[in-house]
Backbone as CSV, one residue per row, in Angstrom:
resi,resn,N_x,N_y,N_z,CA_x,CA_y,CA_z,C_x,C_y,C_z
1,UNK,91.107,14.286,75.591,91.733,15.351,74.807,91.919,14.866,73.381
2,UNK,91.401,15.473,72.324,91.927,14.965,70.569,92.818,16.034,70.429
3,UNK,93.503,15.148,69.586,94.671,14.808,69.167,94.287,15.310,67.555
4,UNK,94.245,16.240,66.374,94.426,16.127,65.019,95.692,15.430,64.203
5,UNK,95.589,14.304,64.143,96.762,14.131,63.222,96.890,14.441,61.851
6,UNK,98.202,14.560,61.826,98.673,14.950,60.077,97.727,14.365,59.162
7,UNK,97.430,15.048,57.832,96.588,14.182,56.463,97.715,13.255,56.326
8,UNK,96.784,12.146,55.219,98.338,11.398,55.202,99.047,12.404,53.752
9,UNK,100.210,11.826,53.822,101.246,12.199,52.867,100.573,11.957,51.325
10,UNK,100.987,12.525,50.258,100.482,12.480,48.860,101.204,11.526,48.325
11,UNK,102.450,11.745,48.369,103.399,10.474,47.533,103.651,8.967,48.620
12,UNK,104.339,7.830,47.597,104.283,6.937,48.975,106.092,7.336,49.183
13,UNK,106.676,7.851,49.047,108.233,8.137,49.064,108.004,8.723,50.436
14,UNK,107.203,9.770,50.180,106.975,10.404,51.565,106.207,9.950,52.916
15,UNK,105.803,8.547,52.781,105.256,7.856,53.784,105.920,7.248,54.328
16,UNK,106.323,6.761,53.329,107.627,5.496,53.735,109.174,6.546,54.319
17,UNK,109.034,7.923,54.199,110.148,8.798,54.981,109.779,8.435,56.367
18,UNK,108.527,8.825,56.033,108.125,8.940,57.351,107.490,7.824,58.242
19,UNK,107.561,7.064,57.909,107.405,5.922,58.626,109.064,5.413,59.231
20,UNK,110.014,5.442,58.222,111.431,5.447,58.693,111.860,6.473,59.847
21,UNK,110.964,7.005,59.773,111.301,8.155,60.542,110.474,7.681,62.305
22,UNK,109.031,7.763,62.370,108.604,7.369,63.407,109.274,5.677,63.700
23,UNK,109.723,4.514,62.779,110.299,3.582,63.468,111.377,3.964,63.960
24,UNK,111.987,4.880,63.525,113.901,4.941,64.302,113.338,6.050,65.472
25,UNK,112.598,6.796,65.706,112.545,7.433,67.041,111.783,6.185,67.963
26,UNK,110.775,5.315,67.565,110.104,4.383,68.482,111.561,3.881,69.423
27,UNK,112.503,3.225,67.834,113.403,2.576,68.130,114.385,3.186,69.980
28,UNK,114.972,4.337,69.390,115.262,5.469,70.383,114.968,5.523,71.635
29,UNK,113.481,5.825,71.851,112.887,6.296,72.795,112.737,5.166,73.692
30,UNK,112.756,4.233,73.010,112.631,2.780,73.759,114.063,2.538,74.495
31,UNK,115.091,2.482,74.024,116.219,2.483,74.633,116.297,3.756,75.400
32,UNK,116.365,4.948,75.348,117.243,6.209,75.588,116.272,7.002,76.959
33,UNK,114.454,6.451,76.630,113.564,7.459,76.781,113.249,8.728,75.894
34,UNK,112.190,9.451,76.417,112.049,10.355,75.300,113.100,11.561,75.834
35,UNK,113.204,12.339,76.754,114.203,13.360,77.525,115.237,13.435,76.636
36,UNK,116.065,12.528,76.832,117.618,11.909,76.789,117.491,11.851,74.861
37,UNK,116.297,11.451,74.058,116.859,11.063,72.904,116.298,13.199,72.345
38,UNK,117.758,12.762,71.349,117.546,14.131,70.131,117.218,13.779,69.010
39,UNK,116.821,14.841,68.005,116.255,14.979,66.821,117.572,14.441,66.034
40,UNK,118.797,14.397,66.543,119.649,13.856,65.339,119.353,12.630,65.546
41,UNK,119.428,11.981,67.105,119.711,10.844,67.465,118.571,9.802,66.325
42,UNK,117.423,10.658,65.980,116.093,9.847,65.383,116.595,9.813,63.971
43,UNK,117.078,10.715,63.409,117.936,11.321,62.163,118.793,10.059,61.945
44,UNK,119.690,9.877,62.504,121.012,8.946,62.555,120.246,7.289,62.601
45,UNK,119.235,7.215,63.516,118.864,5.898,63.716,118.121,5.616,62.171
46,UNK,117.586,6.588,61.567,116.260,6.717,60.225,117.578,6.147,58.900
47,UNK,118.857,6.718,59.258,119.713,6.785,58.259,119.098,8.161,56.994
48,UNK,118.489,9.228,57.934,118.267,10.592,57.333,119.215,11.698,57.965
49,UNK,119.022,12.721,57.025,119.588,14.054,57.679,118.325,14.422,58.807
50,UNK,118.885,15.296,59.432,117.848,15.734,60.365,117.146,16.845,59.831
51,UNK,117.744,17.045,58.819,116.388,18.498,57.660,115.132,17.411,57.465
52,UNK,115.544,16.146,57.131,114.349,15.176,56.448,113.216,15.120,57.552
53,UNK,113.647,15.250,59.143,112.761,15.183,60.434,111.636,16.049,60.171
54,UNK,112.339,17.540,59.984,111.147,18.474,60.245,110.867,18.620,58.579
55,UNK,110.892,17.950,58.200,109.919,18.020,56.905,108.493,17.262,57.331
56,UNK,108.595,16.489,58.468,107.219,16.002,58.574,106.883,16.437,60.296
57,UNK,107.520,16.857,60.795,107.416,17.202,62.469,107.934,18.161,62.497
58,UNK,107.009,19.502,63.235,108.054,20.647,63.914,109.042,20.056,64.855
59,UNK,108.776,19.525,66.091,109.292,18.598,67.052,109.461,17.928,67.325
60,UNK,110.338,16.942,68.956,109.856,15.731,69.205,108.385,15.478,69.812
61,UNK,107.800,16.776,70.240,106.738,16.645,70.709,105.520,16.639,69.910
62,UNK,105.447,17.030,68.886,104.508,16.840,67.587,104.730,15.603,67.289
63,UNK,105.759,14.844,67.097,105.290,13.544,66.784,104.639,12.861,67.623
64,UNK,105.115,13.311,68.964,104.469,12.098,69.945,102.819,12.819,69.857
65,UNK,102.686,13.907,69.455,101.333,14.302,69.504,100.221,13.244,68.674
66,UNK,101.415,13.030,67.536,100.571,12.151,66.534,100.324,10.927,67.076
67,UNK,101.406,10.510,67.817,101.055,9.021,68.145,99.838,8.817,69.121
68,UNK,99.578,9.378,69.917,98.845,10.086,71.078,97.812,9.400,70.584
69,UNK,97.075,9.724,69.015,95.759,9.748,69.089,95.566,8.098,68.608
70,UNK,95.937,7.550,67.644,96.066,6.316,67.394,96.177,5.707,68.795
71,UNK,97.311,5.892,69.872,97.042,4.798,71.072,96.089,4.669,71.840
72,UNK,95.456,6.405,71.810,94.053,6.157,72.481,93.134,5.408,72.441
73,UNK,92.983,5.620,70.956,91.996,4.700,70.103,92.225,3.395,70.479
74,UNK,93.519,2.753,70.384,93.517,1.379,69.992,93.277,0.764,71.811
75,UNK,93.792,1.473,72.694,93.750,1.533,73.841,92.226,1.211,74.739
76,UNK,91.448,2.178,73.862,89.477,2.198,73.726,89.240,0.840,73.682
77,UNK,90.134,0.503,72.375,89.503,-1.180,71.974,89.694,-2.157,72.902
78,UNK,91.184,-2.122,73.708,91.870,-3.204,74.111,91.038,-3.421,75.179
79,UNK,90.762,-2.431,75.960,90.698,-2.633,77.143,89.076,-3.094,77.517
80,UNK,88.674,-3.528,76.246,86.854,-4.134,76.594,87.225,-5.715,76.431
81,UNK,88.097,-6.113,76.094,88.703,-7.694,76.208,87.960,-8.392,77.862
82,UNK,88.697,-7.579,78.823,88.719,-8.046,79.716,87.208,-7.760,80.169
83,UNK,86.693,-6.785,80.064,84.688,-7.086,80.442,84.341,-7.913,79.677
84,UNK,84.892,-9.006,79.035,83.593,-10.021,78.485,82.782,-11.057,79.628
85,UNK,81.700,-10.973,79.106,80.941,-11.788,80.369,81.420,-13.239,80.209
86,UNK,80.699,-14.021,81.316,81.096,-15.579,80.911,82.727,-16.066,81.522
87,UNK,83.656,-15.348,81.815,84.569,-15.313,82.432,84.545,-15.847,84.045
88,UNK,85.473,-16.355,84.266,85.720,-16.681,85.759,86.821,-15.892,86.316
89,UNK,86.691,-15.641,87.758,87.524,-14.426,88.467,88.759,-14.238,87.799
90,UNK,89.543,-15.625,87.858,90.975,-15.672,87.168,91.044,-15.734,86.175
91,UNK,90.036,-15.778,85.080,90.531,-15.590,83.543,90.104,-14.121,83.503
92,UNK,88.892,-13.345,84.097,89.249,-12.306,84.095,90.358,-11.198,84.444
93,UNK,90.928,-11.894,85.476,92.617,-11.427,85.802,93.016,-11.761,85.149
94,UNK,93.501,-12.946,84.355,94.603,-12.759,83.406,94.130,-12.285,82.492
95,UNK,92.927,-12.308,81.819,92.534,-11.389,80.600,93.442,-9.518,80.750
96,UNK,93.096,-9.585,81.748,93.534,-7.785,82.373,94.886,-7.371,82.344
97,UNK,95.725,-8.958,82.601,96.869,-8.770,82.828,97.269,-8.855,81.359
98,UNK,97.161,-9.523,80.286,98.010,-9.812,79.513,97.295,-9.023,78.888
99,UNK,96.076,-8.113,78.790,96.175,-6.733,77.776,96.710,-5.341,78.364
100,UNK,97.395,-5.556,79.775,97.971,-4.459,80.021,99.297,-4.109,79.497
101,UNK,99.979,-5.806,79.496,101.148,-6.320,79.624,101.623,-6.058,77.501
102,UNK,100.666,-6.595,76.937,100.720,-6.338,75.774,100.777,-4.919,75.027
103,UNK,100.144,-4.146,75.400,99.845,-2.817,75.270,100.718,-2.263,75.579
104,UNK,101.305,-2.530,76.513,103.079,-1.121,77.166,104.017,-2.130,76.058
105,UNK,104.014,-3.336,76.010,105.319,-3.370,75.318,104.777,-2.992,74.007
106,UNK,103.782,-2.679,72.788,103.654,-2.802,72.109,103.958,-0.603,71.422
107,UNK,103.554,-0.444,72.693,103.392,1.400,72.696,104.436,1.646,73.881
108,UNK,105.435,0.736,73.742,106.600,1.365,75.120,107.006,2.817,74.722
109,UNK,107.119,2.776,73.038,107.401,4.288,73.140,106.927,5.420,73.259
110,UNK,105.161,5.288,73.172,104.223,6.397,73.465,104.188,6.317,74.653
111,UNK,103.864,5.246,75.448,103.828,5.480,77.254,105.423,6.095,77.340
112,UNK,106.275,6.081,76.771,107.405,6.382,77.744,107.719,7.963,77.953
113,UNK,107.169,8.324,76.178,107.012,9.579,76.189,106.218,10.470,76.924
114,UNK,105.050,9.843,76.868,103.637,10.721,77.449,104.396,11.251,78.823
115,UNK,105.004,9.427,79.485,105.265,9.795,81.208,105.952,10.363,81.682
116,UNK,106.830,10.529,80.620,108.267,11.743,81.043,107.663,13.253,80.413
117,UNK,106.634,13.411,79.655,106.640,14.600,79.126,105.263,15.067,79.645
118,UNK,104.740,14.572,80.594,103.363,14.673,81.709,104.149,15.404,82.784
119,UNK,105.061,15.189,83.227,106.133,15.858,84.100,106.326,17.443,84.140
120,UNK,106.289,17.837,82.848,106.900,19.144,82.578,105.937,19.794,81.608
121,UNK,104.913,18.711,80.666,103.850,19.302,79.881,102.290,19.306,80.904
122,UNK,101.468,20.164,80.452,99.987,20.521,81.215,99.553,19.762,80.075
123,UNK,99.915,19.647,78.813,98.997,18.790,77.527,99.238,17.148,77.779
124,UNK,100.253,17.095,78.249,100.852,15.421,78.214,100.407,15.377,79.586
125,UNK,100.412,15.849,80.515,99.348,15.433,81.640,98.037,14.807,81.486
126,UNK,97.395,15.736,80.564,96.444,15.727,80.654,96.320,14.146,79.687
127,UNK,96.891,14.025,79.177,97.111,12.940,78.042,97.013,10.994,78.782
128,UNK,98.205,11.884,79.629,98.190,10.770,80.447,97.001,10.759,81.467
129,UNK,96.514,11.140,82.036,95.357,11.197,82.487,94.074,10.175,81.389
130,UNK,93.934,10.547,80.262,92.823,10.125,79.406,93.541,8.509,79.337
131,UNK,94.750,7.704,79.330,95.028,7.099,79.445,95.127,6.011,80.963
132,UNK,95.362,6.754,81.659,95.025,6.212,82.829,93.240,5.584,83.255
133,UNK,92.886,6.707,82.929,91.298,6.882,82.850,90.875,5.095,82.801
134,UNK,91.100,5.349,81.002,90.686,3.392,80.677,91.026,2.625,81.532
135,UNK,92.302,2.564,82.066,92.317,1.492,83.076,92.094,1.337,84.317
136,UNK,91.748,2.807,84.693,91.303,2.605,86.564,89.654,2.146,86.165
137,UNK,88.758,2.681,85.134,87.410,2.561,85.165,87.281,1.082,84.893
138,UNK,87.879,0.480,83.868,87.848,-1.204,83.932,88.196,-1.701,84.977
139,UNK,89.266,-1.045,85.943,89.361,-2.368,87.377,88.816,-1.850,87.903
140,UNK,87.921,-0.570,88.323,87.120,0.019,89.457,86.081,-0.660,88.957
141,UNK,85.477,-1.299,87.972,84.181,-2.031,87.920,84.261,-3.249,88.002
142,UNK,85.509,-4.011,87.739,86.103,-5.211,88.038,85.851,-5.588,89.724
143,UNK,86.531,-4.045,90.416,86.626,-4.587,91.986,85.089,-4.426,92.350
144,UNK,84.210,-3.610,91.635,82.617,-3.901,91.780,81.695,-4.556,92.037
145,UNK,82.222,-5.431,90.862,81.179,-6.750,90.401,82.184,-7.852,91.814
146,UNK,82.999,-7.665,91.987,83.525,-8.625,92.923,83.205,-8.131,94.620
147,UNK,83.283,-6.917,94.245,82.108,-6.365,95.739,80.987,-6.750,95.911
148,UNK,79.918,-7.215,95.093,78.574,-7.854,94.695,78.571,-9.293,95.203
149,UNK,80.071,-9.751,95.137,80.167,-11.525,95.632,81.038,-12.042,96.702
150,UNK,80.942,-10.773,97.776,81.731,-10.366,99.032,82.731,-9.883,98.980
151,UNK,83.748,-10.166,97.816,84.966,-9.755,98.133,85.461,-8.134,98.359
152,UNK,86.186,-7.595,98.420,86.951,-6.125,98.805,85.787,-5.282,99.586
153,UNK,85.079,-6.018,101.066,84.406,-5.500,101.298,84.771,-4.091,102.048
154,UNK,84.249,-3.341,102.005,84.653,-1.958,102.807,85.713,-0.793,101.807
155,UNK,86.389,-1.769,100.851,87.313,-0.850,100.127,86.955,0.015,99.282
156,UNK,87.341,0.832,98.325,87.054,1.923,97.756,87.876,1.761,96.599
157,UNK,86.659,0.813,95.285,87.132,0.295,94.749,88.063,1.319,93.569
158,UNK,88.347,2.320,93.220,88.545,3.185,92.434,90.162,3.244,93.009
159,UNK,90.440,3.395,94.280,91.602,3.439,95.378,92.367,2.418,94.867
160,UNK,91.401,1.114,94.764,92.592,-0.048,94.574,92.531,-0.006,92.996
161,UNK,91.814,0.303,92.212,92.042,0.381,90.678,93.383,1.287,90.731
162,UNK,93.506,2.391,91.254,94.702,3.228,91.553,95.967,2.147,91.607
163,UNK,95.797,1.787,92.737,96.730,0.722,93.551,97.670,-0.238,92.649
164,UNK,96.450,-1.178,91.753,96.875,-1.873,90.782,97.587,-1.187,89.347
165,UNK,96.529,-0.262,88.920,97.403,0.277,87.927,99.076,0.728,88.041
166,UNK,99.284,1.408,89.402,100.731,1.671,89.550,101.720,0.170,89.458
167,UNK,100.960,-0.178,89.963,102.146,-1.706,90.101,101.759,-2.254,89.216
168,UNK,100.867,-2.299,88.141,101.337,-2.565,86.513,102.502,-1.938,85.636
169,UNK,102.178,-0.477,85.750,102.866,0.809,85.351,104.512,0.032,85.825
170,UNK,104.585,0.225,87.266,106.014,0.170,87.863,106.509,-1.364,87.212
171,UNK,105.900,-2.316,87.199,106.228,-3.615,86.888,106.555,-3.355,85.523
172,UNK,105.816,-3.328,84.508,106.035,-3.273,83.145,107.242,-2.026,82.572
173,UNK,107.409,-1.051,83.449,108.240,-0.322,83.368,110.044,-0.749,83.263
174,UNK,109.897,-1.378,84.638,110.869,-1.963,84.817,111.430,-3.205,83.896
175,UNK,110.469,-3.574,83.601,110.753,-4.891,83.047,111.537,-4.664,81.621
176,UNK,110.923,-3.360,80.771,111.033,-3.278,79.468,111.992,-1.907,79.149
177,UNK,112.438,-1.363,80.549,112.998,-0.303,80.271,114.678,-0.530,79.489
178,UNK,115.554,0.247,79.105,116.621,0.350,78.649,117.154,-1.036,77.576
179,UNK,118.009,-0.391,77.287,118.570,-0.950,75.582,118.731,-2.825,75.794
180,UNK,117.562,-2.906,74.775,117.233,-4.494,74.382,116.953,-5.487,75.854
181,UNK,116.789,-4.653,76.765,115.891,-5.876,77.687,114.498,-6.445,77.573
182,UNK,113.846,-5.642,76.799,112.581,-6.150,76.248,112.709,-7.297,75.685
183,UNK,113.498,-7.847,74.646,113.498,-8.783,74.623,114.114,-10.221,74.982
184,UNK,114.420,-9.791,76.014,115.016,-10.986,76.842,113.688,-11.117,78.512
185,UNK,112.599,-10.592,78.323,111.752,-10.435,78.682,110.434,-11.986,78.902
186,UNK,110.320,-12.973,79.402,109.924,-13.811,79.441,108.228,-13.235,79.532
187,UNK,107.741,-13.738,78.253,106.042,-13.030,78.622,105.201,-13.188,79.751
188,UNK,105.506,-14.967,79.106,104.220,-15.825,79.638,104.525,-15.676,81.566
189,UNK,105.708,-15.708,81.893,106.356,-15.778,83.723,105.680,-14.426,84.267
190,UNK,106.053,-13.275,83.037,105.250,-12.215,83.617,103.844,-12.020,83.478
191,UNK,103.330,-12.269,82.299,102.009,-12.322,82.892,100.841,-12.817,83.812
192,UNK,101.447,-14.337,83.862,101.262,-15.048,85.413,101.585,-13.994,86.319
193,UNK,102.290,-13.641,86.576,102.883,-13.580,87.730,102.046,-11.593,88.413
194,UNK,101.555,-11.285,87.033,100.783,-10.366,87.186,99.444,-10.666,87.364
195,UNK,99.034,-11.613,86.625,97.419,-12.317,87.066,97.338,-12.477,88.476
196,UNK,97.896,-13.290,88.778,97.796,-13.639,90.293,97.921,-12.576,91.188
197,UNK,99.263,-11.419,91.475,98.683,-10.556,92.084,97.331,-9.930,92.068
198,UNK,96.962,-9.817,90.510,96.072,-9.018,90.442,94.734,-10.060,90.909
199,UNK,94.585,-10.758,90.979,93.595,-12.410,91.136,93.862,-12.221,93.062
200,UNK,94.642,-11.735,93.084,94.584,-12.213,94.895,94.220,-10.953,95.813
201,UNK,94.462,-9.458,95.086,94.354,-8.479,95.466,93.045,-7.884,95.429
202,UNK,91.897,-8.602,94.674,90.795,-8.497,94.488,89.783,-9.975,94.766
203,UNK,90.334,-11.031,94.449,89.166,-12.263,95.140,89.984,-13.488,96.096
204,UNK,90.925,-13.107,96.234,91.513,-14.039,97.288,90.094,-14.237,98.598
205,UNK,90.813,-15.363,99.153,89.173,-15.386,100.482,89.769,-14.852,101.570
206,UNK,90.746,-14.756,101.700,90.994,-13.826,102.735,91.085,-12.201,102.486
207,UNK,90.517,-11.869,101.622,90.217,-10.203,101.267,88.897,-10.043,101.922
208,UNK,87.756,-11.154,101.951,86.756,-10.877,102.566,86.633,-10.441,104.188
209,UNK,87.744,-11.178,105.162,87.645,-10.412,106.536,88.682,-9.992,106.813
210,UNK,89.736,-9.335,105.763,90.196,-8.486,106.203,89.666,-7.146,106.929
């Protein structure tokens, strides 16, 4: 789905509004979620009136519209890290893990939005969907090429791309949700600790007769 974002702004007064403006809702949404936070609440965090908001957004949902298209994009990029050839099973798992792991904390506030506003929007569904997309098709070809060298024999590799993505989703969710636990967030423990599931759930040797 595209996304048109705004031209940019003419003056830099008005960039820099608005950049004050999308950091104090990131800020927000990261603590509060998107539901729960208001247009003052982004107002108050910006140190603006809330007239200054819709000078650059009808809504909260127009902004997140904007953000939408930039994460896609950057999202496109991230996620070819982990197909580089030349890799071994487990650096390709952790490659996977620590650009999943990087990516939610870096866009906690566009994933948080999309996932609460996929709920109740047919556009943010669909949004989230184009997002999901990237990452089931990188581990459904991941569990592929590892189907080729016995492992996940019989499975349906798209099922467990499913499988894994949720328990990224749920893991990283948890981890980074509500006011300032993100950063008391130990990277490196979690991304181990996500490699390896993800390293055992796809080439462990006992996946072969299961």
């Amino acid at each position: 789905m595209t996304v048109n974002p705004r031209e940019q702004l003419p003056t830099v007064r008005g960039r820099q509004t608005q950049a004050a403006i999308d950091a104090a809702a990131r800020a927000v949404i990261a603590r509060k979620g998107f539901l729960a936070t208001t247009i003052s609440d982004i107002a108050a965090e910006a140190g603006r009136s809330t007239a200054s908001f819709y000078n650059y957004y009808d809504s909260k949902e127009s902004m997140v519209r904007e953000w939408v298209q930039r994460f896609l994009a950057d999202a496109q990029a991230s996620t070819q890290a982990a197909a580089k050839p030349g890799m071994t099973n487990f650096e390709r798992s952790y490659e996977a893990a620590a650009t999943y792991w990087y990516t939610y904390r870096s866009k906690l506030p566009e994933i948080v939005s999309v996932t609460q506003l996929a709920m109740v929007n047919d556009d943010f569904a669909a949004y989230w969907t184009d997002l999901s997309a990237l990452s089931i098709d990188l581990i459904t070809a991941t569990v592929k090429r590892a189907q080729r060298d016995g492992y996940c024999r019989g499975d349906d590799p798209k099922l467990i791309a499913i499988a894994l993505l949720s328990m990224l989703n749920g893991f990283c969710y948890y981890q980074f949700s509500g006011d300032g636990r993100a950063d008391a967030v130990d990277d490196n423990a979690c991304i181990a600790t996500l490699a390896k599931v993800f390293y055992r759930a796809i080439y462990h040797e006992g996946a072969k007769s299961i």
